[in-house]
C-alpha positions as CSV (number, residue, x, y, z in Angstrom):
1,X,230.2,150.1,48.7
2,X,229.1,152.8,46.1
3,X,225.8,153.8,45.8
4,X,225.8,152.9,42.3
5,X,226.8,149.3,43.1
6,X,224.0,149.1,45.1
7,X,221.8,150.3,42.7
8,X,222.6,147.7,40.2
9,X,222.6,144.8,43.0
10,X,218.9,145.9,43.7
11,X,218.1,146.2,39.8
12,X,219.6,142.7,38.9
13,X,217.7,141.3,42.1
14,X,214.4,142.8,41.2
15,X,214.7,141.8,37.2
16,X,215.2,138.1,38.8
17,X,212.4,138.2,41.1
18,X,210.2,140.1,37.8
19,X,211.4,136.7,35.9
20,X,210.9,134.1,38.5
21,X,207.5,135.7,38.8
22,X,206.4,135.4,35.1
23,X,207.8,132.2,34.4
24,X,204.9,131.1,37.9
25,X,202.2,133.1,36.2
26,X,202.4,131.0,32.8
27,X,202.2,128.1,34.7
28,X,199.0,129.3,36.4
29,X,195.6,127.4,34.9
30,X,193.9,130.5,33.4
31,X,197.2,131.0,31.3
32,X,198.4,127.5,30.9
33,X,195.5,126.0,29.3
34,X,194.0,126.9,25.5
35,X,190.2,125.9,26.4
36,X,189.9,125.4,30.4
37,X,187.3,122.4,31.3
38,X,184.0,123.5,33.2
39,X,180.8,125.1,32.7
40,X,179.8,129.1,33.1
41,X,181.1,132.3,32.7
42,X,185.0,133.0,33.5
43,X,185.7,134.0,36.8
44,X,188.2,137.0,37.9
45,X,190.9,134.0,37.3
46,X,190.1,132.8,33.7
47,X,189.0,129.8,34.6
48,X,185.0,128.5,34.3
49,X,182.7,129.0,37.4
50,X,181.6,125.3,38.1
51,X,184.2,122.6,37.6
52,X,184.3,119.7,35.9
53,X,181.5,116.9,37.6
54,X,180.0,119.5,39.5
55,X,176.7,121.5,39.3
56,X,175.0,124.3,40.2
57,X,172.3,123.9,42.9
58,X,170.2,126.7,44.5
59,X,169.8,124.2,47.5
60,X,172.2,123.6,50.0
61,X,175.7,122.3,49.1
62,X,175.9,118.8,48.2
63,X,178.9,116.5,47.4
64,X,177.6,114.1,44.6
65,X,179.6,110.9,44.2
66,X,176.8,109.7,41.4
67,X,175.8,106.8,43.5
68,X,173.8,107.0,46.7
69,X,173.6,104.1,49.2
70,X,170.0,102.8,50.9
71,X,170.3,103.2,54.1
72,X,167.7,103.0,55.9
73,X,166.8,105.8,58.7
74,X,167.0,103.5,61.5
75,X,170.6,102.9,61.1
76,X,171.4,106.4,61.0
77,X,171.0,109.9,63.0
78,X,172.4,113.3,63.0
């Protein structure tokens, strides 16, 4: 095999991976969508801080499902 055959294998093979690789990054969120959903400023990715149906608490974490159920502390423990 020539050494300029194996140049142009390695070129076609790295203009392939270049396209597969753009065509994955269009499809990405930040790039996809005109307006992304959420609330805050962009992160490094595009897309807003806090997602859609969740918000910021200085607290600790808490998963909100917008209900809560009465329990009451007698049929519960940690």
């Amino acid at each position: 095999m020539e050494e300029s055959d194996k140049f142009k294998r390695i070129v076609e093979a790295r203009m392939k991976l270049k396209a597969r690789f753009e065509g994955k990054i269009r499809s990405t969120p930040s790039v996809s969508d005109d307006k992304p959903l959420g609330k805050g400023k962009a992160n490094r990715h595009g897309m807003p801080q806090v997602p859609v149906g969740q918000t910021v608490t200085s607290k600790w974490p808490v998963l909100d499902l917008g209900t809560q159920p009465e329990i009451s502390t007698e049929n519960w423990s940690l």
